[in-house]
PyMOL Python script that loads the backbone (N, CA, C, O; Angstrom):
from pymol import cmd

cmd.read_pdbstr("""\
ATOM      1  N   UNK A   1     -23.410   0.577  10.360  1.00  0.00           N
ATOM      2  CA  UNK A   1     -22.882  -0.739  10.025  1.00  0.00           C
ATOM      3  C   UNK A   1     -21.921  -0.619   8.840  1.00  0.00           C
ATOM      4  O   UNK A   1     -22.203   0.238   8.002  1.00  0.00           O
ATOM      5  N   UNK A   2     -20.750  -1.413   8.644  1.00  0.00           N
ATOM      6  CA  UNK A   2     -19.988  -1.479   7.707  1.00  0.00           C
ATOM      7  C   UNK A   2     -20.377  -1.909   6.648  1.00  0.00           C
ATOM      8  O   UNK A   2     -21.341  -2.675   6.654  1.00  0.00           O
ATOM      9  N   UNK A   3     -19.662  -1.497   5.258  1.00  0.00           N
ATOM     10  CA  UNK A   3     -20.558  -1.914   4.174  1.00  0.00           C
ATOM     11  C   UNK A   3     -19.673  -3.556   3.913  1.00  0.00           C
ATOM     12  O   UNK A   3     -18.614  -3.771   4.503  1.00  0.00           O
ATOM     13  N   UNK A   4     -20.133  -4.320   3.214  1.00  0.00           N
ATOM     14  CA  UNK A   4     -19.550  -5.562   3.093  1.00  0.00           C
ATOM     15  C   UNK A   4     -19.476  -5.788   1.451  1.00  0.00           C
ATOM     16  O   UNK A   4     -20.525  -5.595   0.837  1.00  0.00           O
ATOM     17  N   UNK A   5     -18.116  -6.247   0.587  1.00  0.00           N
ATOM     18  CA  UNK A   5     -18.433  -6.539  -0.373  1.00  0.00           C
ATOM     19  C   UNK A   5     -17.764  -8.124  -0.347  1.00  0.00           C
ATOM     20  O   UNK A   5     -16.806  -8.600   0.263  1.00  0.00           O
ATOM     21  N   UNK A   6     -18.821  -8.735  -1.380  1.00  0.00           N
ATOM     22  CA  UNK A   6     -18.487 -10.122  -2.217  1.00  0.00           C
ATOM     23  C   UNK A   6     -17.796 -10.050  -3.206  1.00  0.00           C
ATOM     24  O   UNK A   6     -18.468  -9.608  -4.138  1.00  0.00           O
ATOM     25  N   UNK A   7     -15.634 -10.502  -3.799  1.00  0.00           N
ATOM     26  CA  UNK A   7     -15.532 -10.663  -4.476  1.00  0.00           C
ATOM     27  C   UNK A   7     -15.988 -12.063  -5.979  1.00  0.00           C
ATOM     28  O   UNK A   7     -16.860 -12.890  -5.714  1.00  0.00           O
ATOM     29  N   UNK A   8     -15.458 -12.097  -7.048  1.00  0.00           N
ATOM     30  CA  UNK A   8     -16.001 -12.964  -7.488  1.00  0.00           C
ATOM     31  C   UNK A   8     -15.111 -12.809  -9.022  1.00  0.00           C
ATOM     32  O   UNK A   8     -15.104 -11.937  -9.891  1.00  0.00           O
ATOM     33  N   UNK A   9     -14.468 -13.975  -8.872  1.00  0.00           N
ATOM     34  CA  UNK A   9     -13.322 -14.306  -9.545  1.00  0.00           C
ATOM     35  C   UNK A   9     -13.830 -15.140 -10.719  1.00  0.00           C
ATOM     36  O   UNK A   9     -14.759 -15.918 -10.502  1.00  0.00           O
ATOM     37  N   UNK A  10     -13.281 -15.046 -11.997  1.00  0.00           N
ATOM     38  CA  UNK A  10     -13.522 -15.960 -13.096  1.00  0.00           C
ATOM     39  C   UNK A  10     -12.413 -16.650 -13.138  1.00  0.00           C
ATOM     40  O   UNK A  10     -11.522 -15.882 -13.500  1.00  0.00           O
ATOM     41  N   UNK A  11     -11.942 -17.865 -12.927  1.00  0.00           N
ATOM     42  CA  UNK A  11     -10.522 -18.348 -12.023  1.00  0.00           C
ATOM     43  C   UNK A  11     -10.255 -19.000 -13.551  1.00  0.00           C
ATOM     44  O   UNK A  11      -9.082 -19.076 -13.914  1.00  0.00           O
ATOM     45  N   UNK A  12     -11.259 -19.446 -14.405  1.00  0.00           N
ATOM     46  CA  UNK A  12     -10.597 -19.812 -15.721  1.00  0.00           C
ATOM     47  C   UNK A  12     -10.304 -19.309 -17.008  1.00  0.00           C
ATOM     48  O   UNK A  12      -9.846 -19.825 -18.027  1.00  0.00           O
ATOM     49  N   UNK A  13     -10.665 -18.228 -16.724  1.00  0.00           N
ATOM     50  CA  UNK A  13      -9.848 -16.634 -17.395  1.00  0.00           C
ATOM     51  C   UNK A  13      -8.716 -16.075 -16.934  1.00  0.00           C
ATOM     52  O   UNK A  13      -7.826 -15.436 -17.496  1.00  0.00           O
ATOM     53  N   UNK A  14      -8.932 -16.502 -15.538  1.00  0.00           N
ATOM     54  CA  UNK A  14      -7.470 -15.304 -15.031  1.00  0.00           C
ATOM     55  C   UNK A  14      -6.402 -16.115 -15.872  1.00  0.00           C
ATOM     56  O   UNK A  14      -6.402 -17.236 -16.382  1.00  0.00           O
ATOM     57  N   UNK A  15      -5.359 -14.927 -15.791  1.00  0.00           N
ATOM     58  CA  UNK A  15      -4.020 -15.471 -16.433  1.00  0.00           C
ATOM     59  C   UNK A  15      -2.666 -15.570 -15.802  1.00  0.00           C
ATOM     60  O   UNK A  15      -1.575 -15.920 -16.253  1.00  0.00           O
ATOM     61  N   UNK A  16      -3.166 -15.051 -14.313  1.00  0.00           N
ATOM     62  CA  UNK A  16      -2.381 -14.741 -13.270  1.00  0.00           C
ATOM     63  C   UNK A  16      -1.332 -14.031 -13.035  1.00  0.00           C
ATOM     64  O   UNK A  16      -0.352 -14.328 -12.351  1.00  0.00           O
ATOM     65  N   UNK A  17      -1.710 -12.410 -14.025  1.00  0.00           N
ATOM     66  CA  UNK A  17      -1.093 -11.192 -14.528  1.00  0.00           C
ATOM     67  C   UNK A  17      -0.280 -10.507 -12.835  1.00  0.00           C
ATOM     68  O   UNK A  17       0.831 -10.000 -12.678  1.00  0.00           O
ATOM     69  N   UNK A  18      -1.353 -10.768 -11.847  1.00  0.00           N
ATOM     70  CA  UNK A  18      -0.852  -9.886 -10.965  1.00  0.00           C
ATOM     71  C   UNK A  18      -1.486  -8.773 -10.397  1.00  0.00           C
ATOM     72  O   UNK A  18      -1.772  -8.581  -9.215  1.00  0.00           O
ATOM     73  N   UNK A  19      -1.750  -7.765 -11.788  1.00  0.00           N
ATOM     74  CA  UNK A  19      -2.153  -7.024 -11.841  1.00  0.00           C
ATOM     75  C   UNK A  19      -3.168  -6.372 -10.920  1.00  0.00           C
ATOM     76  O   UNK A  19      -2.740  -5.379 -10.332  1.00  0.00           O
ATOM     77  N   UNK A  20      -4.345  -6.700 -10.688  1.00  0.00           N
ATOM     78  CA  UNK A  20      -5.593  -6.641  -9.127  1.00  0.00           C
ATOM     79  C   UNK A  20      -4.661  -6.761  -8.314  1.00  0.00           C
ATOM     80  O   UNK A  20      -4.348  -5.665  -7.848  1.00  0.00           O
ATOM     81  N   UNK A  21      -3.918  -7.813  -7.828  1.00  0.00           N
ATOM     82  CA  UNK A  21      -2.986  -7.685  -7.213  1.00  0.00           C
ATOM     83  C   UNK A  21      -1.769  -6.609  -6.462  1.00  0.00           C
ATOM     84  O   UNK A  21      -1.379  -6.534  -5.297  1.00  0.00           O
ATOM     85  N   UNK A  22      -1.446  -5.952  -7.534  1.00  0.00           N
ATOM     86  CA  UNK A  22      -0.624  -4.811  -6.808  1.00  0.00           C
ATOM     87  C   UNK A  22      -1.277  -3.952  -6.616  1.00  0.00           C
ATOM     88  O   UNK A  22      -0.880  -3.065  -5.860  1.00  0.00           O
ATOM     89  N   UNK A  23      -2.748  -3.865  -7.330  1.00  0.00           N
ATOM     90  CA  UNK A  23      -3.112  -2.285  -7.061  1.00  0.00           C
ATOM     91  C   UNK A  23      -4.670  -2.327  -5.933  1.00  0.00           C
ATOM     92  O   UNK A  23      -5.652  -1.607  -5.753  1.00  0.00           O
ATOM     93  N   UNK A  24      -4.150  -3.584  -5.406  1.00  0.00           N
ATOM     94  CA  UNK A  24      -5.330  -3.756  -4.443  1.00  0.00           C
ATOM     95  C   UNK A  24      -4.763  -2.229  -3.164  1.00  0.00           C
ATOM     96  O   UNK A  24      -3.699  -1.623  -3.037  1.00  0.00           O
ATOM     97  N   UNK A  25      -5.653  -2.165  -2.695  1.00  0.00           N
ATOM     98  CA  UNK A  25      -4.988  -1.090  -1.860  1.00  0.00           C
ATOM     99  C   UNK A  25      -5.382  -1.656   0.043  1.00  0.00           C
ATOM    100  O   UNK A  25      -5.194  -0.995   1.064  1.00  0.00           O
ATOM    101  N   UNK A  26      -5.923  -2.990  -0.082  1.00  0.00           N
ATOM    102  CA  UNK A  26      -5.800  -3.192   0.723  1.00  0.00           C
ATOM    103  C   UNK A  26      -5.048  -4.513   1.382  1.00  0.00           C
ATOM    104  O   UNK A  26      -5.116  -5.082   2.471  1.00  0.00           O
ATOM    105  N   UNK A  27      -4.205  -4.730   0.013  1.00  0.00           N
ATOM    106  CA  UNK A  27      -3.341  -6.087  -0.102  1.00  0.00           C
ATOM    107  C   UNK A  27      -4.202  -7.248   0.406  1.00  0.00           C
ATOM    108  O   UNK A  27      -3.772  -7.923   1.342  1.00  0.00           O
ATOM    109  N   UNK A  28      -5.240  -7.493  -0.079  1.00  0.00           N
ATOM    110  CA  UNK A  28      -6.023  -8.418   0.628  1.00  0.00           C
ATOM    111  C   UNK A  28      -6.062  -9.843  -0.831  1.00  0.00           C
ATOM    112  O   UNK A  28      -6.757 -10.857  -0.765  1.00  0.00           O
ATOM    113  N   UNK A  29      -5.656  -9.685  -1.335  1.00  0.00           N
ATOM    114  CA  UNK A  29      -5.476 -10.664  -2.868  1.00  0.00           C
ATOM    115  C   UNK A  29      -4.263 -11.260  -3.096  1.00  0.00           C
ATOM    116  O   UNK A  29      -3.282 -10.638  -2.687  1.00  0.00           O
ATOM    117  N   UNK A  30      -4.078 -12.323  -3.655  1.00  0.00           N
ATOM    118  CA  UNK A  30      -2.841 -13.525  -3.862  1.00  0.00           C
ATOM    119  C   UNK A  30      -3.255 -14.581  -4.949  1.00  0.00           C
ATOM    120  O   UNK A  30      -4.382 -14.942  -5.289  1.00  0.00           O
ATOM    121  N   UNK A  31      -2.385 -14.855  -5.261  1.00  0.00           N
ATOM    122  CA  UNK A  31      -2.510 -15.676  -6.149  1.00  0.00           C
ATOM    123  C   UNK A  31      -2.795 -17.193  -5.661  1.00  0.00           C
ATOM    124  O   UNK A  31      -1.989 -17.633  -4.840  1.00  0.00           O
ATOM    125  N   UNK A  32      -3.991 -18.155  -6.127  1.00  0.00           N
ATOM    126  CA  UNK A  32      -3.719 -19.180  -5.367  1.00  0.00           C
ATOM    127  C   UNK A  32      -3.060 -20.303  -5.776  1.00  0.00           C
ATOM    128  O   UNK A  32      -2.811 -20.453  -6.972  1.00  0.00           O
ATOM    129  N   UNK A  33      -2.698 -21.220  -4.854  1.00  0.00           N
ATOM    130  CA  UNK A  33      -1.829 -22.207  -5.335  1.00  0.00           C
ATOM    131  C   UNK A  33      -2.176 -23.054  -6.239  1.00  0.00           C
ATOM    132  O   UNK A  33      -1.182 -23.363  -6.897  1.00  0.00           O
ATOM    133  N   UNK A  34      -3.476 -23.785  -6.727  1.00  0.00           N
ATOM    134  CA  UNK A  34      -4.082 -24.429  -7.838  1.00  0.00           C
ATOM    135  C   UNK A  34      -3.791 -23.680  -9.037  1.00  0.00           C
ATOM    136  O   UNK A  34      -3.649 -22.458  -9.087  1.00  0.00           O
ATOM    137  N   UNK A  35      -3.713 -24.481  -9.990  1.00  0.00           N
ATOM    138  CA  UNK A  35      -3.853 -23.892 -11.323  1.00  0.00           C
ATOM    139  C   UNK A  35      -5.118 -24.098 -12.146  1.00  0.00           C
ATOM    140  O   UNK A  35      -5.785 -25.095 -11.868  1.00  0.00           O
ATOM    141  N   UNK A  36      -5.485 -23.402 -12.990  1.00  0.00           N
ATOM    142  CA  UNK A  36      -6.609 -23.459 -13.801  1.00  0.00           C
ATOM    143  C   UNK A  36      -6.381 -24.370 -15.218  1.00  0.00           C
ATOM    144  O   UNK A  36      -5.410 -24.705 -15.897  1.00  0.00           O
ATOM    145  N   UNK A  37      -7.347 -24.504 -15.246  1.00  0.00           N
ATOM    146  CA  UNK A  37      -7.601 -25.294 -16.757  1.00  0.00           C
ATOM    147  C   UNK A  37      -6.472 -24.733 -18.508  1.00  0.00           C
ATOM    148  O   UNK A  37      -6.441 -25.217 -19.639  1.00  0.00           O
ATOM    149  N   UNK A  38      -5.563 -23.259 -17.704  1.00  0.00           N
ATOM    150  CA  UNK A  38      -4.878 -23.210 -18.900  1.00  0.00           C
ATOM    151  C   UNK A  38      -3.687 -22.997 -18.538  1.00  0.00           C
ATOM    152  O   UNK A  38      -2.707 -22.471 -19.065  1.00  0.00           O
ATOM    153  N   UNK A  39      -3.964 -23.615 -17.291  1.00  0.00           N
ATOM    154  CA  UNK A  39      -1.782 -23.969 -16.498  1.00  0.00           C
ATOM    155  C   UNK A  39      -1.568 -22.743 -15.667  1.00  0.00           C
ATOM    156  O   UNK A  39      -0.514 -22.877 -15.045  1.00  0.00           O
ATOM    157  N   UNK A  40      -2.306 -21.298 -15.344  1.00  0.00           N
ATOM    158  CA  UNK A  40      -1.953 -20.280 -14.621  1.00  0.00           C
ATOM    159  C   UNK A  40      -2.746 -20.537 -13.044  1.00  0.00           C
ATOM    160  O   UNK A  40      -3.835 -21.004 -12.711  1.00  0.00           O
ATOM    161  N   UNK A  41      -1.489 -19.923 -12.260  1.00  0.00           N
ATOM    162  CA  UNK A  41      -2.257 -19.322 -10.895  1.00  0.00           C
ATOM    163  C   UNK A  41      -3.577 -18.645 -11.301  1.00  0.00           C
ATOM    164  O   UNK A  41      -3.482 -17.812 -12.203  1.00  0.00           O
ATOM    165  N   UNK A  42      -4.650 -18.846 -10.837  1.00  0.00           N
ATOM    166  CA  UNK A  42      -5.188 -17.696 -10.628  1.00  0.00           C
ATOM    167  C   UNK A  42      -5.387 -16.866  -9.496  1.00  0.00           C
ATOM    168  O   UNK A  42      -5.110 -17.560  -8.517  1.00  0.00           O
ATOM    169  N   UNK A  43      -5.790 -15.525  -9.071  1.00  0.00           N
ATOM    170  CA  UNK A  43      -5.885 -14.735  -8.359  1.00  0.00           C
ATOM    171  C   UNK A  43      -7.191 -15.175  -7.772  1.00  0.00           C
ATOM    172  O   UNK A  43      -8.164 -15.718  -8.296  1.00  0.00           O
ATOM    173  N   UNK A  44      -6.946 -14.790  -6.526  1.00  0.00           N
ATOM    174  CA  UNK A  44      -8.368 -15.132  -5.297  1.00  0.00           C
ATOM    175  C   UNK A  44      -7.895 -14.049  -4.184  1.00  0.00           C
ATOM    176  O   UNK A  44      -6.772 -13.553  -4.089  1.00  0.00           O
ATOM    177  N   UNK A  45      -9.066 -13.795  -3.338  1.00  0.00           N
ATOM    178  CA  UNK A  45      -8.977 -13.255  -2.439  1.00  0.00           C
ATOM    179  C   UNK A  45      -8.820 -13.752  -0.656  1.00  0.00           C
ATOM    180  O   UNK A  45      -9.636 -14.449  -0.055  1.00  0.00           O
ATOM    181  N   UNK A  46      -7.679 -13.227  -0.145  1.00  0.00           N
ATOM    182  CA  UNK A  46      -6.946 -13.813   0.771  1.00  0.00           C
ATOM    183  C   UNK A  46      -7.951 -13.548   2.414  1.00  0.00           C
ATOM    184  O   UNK A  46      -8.087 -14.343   3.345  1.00  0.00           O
ATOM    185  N   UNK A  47      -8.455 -12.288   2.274  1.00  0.00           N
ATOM    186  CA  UNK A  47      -8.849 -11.944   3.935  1.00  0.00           C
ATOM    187  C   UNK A  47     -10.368 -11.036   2.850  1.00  0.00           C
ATOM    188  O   UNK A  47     -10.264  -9.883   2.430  1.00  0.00           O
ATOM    189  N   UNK A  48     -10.918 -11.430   2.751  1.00  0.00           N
ATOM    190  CA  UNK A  48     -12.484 -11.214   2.094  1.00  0.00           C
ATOM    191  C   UNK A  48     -13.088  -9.997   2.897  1.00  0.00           C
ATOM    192  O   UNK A  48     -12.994  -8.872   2.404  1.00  0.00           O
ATOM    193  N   UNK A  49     -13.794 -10.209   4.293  1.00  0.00           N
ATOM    194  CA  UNK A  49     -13.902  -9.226   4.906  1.00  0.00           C
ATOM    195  C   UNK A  49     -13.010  -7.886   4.881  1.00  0.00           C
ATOM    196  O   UNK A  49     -13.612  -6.869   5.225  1.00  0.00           O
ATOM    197  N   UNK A  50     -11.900  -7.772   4.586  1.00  0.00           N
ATOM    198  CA  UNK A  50     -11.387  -6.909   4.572  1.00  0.00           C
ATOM    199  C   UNK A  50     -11.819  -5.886   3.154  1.00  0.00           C
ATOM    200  O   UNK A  50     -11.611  -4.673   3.117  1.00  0.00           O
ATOM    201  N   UNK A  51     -12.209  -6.380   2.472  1.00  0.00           N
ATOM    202  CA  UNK A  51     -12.493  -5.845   0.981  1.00  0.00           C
ATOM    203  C   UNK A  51     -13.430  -4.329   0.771  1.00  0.00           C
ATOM    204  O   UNK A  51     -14.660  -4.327   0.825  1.00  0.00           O
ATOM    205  N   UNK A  52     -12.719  -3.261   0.563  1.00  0.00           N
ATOM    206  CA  UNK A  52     -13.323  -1.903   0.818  1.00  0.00           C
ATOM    207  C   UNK A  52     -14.415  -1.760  -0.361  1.00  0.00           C
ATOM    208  O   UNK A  52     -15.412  -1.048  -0.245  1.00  0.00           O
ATOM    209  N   UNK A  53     -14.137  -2.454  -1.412  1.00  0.00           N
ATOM    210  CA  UNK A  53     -15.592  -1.926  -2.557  1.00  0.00           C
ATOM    211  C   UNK A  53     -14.838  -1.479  -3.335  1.00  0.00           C
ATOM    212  O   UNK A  53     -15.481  -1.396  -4.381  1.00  0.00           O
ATOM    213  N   UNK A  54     -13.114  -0.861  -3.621  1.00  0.00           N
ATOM    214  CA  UNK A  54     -12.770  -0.006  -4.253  1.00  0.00           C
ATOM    215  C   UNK A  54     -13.050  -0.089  -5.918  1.00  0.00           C
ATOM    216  O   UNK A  54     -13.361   0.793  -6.719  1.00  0.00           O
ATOM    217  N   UNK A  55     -12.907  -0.920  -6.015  1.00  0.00           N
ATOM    218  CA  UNK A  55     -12.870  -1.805  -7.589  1.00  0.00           C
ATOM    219  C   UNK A  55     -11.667  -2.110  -8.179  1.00  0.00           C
ATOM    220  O   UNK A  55     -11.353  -3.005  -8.963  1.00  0.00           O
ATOM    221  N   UNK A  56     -10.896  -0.998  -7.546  1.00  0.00           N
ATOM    222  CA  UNK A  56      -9.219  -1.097  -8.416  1.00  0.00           C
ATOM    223  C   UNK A  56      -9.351  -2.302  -8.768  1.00  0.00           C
ATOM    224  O   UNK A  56      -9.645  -2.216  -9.960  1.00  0.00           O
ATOM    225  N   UNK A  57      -9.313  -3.666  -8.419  1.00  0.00           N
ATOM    226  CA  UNK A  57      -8.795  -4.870  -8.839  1.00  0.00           C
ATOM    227  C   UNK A  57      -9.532  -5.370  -9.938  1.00  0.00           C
ATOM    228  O   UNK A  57      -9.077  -6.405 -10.427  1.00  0.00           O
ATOM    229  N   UNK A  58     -10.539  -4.906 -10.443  1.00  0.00           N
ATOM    230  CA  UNK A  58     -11.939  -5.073 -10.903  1.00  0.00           C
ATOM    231  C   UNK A  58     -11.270  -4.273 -12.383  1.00  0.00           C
ATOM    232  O   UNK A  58     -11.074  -4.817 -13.470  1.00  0.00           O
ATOM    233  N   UNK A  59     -10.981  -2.675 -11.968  1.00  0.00           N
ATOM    234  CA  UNK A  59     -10.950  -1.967 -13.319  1.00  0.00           C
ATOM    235  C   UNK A  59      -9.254  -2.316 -13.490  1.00  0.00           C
ATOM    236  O   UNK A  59      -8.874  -1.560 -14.385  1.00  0.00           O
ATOM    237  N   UNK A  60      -8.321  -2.974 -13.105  1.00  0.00           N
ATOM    238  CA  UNK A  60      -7.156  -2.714 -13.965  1.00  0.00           C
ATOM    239  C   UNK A  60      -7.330  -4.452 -14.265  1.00  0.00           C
ATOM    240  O   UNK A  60      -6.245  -4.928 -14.598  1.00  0.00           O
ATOM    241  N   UNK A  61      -8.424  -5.454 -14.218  1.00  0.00           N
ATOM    242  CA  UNK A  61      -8.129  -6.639 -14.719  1.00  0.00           C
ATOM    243  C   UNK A  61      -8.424  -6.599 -16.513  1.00  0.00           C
ATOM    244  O   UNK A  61      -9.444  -6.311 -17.140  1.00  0.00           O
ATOM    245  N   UNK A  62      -6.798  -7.099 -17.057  1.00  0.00           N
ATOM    246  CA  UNK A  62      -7.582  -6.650 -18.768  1.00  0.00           C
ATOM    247  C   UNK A  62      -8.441  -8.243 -18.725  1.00  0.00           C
ATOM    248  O   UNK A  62      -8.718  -8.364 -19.919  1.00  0.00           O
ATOM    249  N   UNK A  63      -8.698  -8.821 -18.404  1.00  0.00           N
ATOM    250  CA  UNK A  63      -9.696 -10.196 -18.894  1.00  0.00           C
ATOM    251  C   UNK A  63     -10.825  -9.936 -18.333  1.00  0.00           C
ATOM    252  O   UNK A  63     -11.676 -10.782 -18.609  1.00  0.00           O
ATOM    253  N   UNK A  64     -11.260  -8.913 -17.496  1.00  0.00           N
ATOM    254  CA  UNK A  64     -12.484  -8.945 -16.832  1.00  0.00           C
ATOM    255  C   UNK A  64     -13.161  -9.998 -15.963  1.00  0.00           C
ATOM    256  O   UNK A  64     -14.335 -10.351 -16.079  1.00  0.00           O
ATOM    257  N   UNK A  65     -12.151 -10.521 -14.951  1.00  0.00           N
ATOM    258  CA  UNK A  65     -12.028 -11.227 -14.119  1.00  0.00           C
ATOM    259  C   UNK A  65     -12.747 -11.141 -13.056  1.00  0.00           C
ATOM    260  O   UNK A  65     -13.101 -12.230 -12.606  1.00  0.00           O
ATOM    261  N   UNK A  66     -13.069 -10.269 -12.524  1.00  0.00           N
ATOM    262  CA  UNK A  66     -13.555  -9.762 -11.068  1.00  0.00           C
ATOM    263  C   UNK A  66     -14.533  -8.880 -10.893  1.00  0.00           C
ATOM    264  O   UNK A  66     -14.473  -7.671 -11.119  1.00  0.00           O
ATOM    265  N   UNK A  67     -15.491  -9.530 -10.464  1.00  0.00           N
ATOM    266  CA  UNK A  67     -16.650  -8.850  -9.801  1.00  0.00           C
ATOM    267  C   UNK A  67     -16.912  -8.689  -8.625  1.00  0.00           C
ATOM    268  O   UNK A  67     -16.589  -9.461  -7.723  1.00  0.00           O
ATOM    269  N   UNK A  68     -17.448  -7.794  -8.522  1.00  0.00           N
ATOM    270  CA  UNK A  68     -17.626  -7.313  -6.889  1.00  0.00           C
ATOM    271  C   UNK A  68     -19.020  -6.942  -6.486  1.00  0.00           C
ATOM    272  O   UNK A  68     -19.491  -5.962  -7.063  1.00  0.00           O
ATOM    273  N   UNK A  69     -19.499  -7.335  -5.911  1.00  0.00           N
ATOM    274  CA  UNK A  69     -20.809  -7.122  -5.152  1.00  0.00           C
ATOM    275  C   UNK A  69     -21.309  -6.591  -3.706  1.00  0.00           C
ATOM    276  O   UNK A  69     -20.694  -6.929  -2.695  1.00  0.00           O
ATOM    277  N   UNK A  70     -22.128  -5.982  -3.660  1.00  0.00           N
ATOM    278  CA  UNK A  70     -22.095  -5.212  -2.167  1.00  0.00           C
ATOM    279  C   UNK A  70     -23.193  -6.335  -1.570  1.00  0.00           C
ATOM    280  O   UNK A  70     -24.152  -6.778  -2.202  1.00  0.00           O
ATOM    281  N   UNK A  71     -22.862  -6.642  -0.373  1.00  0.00           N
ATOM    282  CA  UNK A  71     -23.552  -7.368   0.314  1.00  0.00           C
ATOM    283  C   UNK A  71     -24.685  -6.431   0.766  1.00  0.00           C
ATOM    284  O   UNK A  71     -24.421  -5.241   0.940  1.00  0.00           O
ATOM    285  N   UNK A  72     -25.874  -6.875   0.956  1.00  0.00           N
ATOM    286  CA  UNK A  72     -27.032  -6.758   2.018  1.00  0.00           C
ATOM    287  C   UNK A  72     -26.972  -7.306   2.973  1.00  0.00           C
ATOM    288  O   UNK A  72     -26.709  -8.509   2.974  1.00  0.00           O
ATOM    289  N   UNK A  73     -27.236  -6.484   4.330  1.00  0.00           N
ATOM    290  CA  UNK A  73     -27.664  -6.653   5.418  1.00  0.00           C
ATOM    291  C   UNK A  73     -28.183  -8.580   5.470  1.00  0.00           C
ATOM    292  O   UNK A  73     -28.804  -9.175   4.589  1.00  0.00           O
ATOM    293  N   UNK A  74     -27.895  -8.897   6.204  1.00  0.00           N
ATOM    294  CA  UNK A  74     -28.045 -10.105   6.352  1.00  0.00           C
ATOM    295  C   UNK A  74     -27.784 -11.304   5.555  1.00  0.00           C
ATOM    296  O   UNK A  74     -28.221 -12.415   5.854  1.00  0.00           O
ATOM    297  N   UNK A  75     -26.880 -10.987   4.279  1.00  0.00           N
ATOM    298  CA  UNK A  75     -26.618 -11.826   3.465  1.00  0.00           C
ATOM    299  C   UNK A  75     -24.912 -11.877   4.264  1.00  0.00           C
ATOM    300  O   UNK A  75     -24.306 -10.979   4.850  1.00  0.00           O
ATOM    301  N   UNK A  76     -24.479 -13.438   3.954  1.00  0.00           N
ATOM    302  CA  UNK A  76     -23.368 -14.156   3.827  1.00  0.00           C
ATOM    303  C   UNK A  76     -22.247 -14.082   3.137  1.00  0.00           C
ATOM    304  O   UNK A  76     -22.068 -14.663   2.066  1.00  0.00           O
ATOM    305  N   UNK A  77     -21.538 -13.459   3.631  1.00  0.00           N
ATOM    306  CA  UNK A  77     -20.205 -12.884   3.386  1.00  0.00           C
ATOM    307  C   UNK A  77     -19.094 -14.753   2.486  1.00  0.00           C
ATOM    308  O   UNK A  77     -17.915 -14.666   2.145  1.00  0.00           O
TER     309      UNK A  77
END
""", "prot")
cmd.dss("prot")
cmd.show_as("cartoon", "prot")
cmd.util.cbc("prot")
cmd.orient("prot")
């Protein structure tokens, strides 16, 4: 079975650098169209299932934005 991860965005920290963004490697991240509580896009994830676990987006965020979690078997994507 495939492994599944849960991202998990702090959307009123992001600053909407980009950054997770380019170095996603599976281009699965965008910025979304709402803004946050300090006037920026923040970053969200576009096609979820697709999400390999890598972390890249995780270790180049400097605000510490993004968490990632591995799903269990029968938990909700």
């Amino acid at each position: 079975m495939k492994r599944q991860f849960r991202l998990s965005f702090n959307k009123d920290k992001c600053k909407g650098c980009e950054l997770c963004i380019s170095f996603c490697p599976k281009k699965i991240l965008a910025l979304d169209e709402t803004v946050n509580a300090k006037g920026y896009r923040p970053a969200g994830i576009v096609n979820p299932e697709e999400c390999i676990g890598c972390q890249s987006c995780a270790m180049m965020c400097p605000d510490l934005c993004i968490t990632i979690y591995q799903l269990e078997e029968g938990d909700i994507a």
